[in-house]
LODRENBA-863023 format. One line per 3 residues: their letters; for each residue x, y, z of C-alpha. Coordinates in steps of 0.25 Angstrom, whole numbers, padded with zeros to 4 digits. Example, Ala and Ser with C-alpha at 12.3 -4.5 7.8 and 13.67 -1.06 7.14 Angstrom:
<pts>
as	0049/-0018/0031 | 0055/-0004/0029
</pts>
This chain:
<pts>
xxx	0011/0095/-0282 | 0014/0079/-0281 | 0029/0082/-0275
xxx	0025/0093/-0266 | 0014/0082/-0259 | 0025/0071/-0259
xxx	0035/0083/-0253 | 0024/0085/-0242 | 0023/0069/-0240
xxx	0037/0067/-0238 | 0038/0072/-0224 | 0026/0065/-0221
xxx	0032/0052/-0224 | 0044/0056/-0218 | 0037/0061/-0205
xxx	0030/0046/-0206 | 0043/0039/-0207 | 0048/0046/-0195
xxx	0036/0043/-0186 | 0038/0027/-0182 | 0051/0031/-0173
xxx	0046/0040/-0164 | 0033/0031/-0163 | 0041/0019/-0157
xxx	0049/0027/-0150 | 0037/0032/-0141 | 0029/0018/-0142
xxx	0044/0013/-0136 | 0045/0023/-0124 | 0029/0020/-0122
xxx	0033/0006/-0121 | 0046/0008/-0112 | 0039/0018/-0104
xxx	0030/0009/-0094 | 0041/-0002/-0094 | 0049/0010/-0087
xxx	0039/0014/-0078 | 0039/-0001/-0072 | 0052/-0001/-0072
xxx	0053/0012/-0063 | 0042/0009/-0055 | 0048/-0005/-0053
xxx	0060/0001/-0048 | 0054/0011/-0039 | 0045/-0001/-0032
xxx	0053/-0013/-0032 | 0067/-0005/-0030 | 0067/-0003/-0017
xxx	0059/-0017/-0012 | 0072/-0023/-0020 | 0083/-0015/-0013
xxx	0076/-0018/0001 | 0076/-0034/-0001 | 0090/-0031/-0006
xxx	0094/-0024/0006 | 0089/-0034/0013 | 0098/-0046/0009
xxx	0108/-0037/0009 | 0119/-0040/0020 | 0123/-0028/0029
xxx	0138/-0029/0022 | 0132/-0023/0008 | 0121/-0016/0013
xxx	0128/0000/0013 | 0138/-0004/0001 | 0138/0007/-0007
xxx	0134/0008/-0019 | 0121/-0001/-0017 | 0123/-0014/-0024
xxx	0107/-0017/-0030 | 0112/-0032/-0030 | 0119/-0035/-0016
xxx	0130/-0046/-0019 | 0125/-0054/-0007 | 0113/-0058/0001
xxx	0107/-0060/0016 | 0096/-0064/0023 | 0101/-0059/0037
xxx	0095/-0047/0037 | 0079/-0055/0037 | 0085/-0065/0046
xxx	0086/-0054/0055 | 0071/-0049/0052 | 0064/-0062/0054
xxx	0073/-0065/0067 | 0070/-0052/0072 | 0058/-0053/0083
xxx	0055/-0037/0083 | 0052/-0037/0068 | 0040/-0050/0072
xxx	0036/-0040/0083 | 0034/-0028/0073 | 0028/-0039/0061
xxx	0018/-0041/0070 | 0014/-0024/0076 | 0014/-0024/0059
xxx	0003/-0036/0058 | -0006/-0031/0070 | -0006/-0016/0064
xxx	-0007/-0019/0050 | -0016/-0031/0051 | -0026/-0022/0062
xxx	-0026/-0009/0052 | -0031/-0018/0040 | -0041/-0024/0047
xxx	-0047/-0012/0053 | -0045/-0003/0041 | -0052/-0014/0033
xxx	-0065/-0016/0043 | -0066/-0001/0045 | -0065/0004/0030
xxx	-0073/-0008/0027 | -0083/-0005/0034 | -0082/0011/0031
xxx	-0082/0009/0014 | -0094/0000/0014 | -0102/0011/0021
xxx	-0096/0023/0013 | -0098/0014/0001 | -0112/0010/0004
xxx	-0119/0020/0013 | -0123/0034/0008 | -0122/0044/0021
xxx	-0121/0056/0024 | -0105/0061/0023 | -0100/0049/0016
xxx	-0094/0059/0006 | -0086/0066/0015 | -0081/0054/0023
xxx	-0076/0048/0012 | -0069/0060/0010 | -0064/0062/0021
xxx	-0059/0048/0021 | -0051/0048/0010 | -0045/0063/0015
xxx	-0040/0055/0028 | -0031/0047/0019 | -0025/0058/0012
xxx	-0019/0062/0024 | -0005/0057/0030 | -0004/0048/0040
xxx	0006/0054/0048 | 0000/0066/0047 | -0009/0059/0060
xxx	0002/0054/0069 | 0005/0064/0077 | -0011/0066/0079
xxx	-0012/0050/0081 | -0002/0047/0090 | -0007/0058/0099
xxx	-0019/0052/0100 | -0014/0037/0100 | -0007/0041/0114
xxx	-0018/0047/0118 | -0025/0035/0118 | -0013/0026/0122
xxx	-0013/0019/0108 | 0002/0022/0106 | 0013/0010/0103
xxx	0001/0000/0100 | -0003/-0007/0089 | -0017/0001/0090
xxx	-0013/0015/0086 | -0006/0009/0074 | -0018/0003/0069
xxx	-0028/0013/0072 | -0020/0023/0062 | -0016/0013/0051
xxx	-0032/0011/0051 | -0035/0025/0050 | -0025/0029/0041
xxx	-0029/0016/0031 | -0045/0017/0033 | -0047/0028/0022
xxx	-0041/0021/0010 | -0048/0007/0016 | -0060/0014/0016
xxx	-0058/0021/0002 | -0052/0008/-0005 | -0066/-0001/0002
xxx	-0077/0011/-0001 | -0071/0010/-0016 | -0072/-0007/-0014
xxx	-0088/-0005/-0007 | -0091/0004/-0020 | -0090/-0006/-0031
xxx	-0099/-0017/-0023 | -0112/-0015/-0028 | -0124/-0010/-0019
xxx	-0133/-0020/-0024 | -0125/-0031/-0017 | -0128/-0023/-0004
xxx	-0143/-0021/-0007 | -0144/-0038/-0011 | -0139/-0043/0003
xxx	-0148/-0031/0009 | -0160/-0037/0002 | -0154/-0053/0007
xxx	-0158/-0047/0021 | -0141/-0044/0024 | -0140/-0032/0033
xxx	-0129/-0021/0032 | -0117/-0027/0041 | -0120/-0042/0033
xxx	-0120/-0035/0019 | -0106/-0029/0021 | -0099/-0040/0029
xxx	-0107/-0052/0018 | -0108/-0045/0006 | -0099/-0033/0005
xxx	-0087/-0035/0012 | -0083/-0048/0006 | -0084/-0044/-0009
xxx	-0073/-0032/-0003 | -0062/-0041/0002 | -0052/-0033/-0010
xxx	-0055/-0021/-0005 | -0054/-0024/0010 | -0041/-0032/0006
xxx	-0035/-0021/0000 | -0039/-0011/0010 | -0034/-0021/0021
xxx	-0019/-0022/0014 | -0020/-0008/0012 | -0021/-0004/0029
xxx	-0012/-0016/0031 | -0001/-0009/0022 | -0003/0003/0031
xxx	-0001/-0004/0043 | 0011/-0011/0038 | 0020/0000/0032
xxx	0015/0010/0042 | 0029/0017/0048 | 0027/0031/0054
xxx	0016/0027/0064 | 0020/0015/0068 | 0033/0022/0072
xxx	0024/0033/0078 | 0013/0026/0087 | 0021/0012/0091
xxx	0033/0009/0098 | 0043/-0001/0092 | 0037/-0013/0098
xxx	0022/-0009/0092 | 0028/-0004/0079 | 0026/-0009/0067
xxx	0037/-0016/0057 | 0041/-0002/0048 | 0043/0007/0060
xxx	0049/-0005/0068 | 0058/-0010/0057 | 0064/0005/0055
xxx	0067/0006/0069 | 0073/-0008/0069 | 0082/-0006/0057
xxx	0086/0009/0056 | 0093/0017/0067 | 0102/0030/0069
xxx	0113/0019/0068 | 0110/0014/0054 | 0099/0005/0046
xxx	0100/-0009/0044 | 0095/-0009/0031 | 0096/-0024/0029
xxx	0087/-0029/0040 | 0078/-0018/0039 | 0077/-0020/0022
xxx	0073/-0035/0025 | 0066/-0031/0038 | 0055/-0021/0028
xxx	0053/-0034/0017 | 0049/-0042/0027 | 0038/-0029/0032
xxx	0034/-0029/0016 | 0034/-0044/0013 | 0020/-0044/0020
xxx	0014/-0033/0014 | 0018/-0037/0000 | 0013/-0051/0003
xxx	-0002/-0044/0008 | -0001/-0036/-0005 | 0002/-0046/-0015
xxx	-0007/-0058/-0009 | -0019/-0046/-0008 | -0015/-0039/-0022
xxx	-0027/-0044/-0029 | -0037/-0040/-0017 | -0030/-0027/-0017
xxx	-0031/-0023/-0030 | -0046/-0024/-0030 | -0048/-0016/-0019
xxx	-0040/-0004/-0022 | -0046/-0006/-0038 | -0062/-0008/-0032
xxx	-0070/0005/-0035 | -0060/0009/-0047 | -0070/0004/-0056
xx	-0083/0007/-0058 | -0098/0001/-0064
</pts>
């Protein structure tokens, strides 16, 4: 009876001694796994933001060497000489500033104004609007072009900086609105009820009291619509003519032809269009956050 129970043990022990292997195999892969996910994701953002500046340094001589060298064996700063000394691109820099700057202010004003009353005021059909505000947003912005630039020459607002920034506005207000309805949420009502009781009327509370403690949200819905404005491409090629576009469209036109592409300037030419935007977005990073986190956490 004893051997048959020390039989029956044996492969236990042996199953026991066989275990810790595998174990640390899996804790390994579990350990490596995430470090690989960074590493993939690293490539896939900051891969082609590194072949760009590289282009760009690159002289015209080494450009179309084939096979690609990742580490050209020389270096220029020709190709953003020609930028900078280049007075179209200052022309285009500023359409860019006028329409990007105009649709963060408007978007930020209007949804402002249009989150505090969806977030504070109970009225008939506030359910269905903010429905039908975010159903706006799920549908494409080119899907309107046609329709927009029908009515823009209707009106004589074609190649101006106007019809530009009336569409980015439109196209930015649902998410503004969304993102500072969320902010107005998490302010308490209470707040609103003591400066009524301090004899503050409606327009005071909301300009004194509420829109201060809202700068986050209003920031991050500002960089948002500015973003828009920036990087906008199809409409800005669509609505303007070349000296009222704006620098994406513009830059394209510029540097690409049936002839052939100067890749250099045109590499050196869109760091200089995304130098200001990743300045905005790391100096505001902090205002940003909080504004897209406000409302994720309740009581």
């Amino acid at each position: 009876m004893t051997t048959t129970h020390q039989e029956l043990r044996t492969p236990d022990r042996t199953r026991q001694g066989a275990d810790p292997a595998p174990r640390r195999s899996r804790r390994t892969r579990a350990r490596l796994a995430p470090w690989l996910a960074v590493i993939v994701i690293g490539l896939f953002t900051f891969g082609p933001t590194y072949w760009l500046l590289v282009t760009s340094v690159t002289p015209d001589s080494q450009v179309y060497q084939y096979p690609p060298r990742l580490f050209p064996t020389s270096f220029t700063l020709d190709n953003y000489v020609s930028v900078f000394t280049d007075p179209e691109i200052y022309g285009w820099l500023t359409n860019s500033l006028i329409v990007a700057g105009s649709t963060a202010i408007l978007s930020v004003i209007t949804s402002a104004y249009m989150g505090y009353a969806i977030s504070k005021f109970r009225f008939r059909g506030r359910r269905p609007l903010l429905l039908f505000i975010l159903f706006s947003q799920m549908l494409p912005s080119a899907l309107l072009l046609v329709t927009l630039y029908t009515v823009f020459a209707s009106f004589g607002l074609l190649n101006n900086h106007l019809s530009l920034i009336v569409s980015f506005t439109t196209f930015t207000l649902p998410l503004c609105v969304w993102m500072l309805k969320e902010f107005f949420d998490t302010l308490p009502d209470d707040l609103i009820e003591a400066a009524a009781i301090d004899g503050a009327s409606r327009w005071r509370t909301l300009h004194a009291v509420v829109l201060p403690l809202t700068i986050p949200g209003m920031v991050a819905a500002g960089l948002f619509a500015f973003m828009r404005g920036w990087n906008d491409f199809i409409f800005a090629l669509t609505l303007t003519s070349q000296d009222q576009r704006t620098l994406p469209p513009a830059l394209v036109n510029k540097y690409m032809g049936e002839a052939g592409t100067d890749w250099p300037e045109l590499m050196a030419a869109s760091f200089l269009v995304a130098l200001p935007v990743a300045i905005a977005f790391i100096a505001l990073q902090r205002f940003l956050t909080g504004g897209l986190t406000a409302g994720a956490v309740k009581g």
